[in-house]
C-alpha positions as CSV (number, residue, x, y, z in Angstrom):
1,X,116.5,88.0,81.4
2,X,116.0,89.6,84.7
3,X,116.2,86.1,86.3
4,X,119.7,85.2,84.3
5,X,121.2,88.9,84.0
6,X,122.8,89.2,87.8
7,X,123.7,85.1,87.8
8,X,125.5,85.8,84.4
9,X,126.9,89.5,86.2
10,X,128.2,87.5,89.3
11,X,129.6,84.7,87.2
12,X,131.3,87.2,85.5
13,X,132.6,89.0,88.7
14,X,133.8,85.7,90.1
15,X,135.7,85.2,86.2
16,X,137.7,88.7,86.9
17,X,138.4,87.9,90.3
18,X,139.5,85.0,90.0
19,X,142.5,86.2,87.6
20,X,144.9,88.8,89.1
21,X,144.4,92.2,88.8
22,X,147.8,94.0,87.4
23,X,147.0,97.3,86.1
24,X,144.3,100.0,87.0
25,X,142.3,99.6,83.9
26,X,142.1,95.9,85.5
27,X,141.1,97.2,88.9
28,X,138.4,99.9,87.8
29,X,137.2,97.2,85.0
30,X,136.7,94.5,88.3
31,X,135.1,97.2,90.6
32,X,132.8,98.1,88.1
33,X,131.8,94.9,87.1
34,X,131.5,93.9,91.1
35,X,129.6,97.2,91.2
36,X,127.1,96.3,88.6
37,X,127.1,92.8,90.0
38,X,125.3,94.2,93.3
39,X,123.1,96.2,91.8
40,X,121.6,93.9,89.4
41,X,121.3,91.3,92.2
42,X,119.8,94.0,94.7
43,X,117.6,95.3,91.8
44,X,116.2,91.9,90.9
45,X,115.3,91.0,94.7
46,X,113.5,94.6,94.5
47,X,111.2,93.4,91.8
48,X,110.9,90.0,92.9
49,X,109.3,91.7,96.1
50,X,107.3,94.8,94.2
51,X,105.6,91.7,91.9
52,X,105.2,89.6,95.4
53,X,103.2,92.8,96.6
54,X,101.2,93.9,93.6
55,X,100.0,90.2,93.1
56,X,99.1,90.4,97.0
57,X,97.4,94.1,96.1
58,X,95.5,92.3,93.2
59,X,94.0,89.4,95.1
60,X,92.9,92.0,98.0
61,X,91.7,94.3,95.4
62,X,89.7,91.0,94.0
63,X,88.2,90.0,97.3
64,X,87.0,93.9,98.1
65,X,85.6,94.7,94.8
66,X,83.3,91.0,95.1
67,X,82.5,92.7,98.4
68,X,81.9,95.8,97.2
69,X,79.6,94.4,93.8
70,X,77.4,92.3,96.5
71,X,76.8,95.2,98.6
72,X,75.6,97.1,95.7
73,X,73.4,94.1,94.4
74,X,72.0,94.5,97.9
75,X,71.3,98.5,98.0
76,X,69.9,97.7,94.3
77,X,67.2,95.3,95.9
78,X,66.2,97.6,98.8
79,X,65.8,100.6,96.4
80,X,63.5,98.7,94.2
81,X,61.7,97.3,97.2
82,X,61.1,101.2,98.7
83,X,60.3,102.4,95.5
84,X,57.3,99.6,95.0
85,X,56.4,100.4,98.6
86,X,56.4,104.0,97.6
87,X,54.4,103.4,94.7
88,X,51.4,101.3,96.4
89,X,51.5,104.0,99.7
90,X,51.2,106.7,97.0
91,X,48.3,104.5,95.1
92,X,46.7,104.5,99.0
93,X,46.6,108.5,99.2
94,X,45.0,108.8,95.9
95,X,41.8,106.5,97.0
């Protein structure tokens, strides 16, 4: 709908214009219509480009949180390697 709502709003603009306009009511009715026309369309390009951004957001977010998820598999090895280190230096002062 959000694809075919302002194609079906400027069709329908283009409908009204295309007849004369000979009362008020016809005037307001065709300026409201054009009115609504340009919003939809601007509204539509609006989400077009927030989706284009949050699916941009979404891969960066994707790439950072592998990066982040290697870094800790990293820390996780150099904690367990300290803490055996620890343990055999603590076995040492005991002797």
């Amino acid at each position: 709908m959000a694809k075919i709502g302002p194609l079906i709003a400027l069709v329908i603009v283009l409908l009204v214009v295309a007849f004369d306009f000979q009362t008020l009511l016809e005037y307001t009715l065709g300026l409201i219509c054009i009115l609504f026309a340009l919003i939809a369309g601007i509204w539509w390009w609006w989400v077009v480009g927030t989706v284009r951004n949050f699916v941009k957001l979404k891969k960066y977010a994707i790439v950072k949180f592998a990066e982040i998820t290697k870094e800790l598999k990293s820390i996780k090895v150099d904690l367990v390697r300290a803490k055996k280190e620890r343990r055999k230096e603590h076995k040492k002062l005991k002797k």
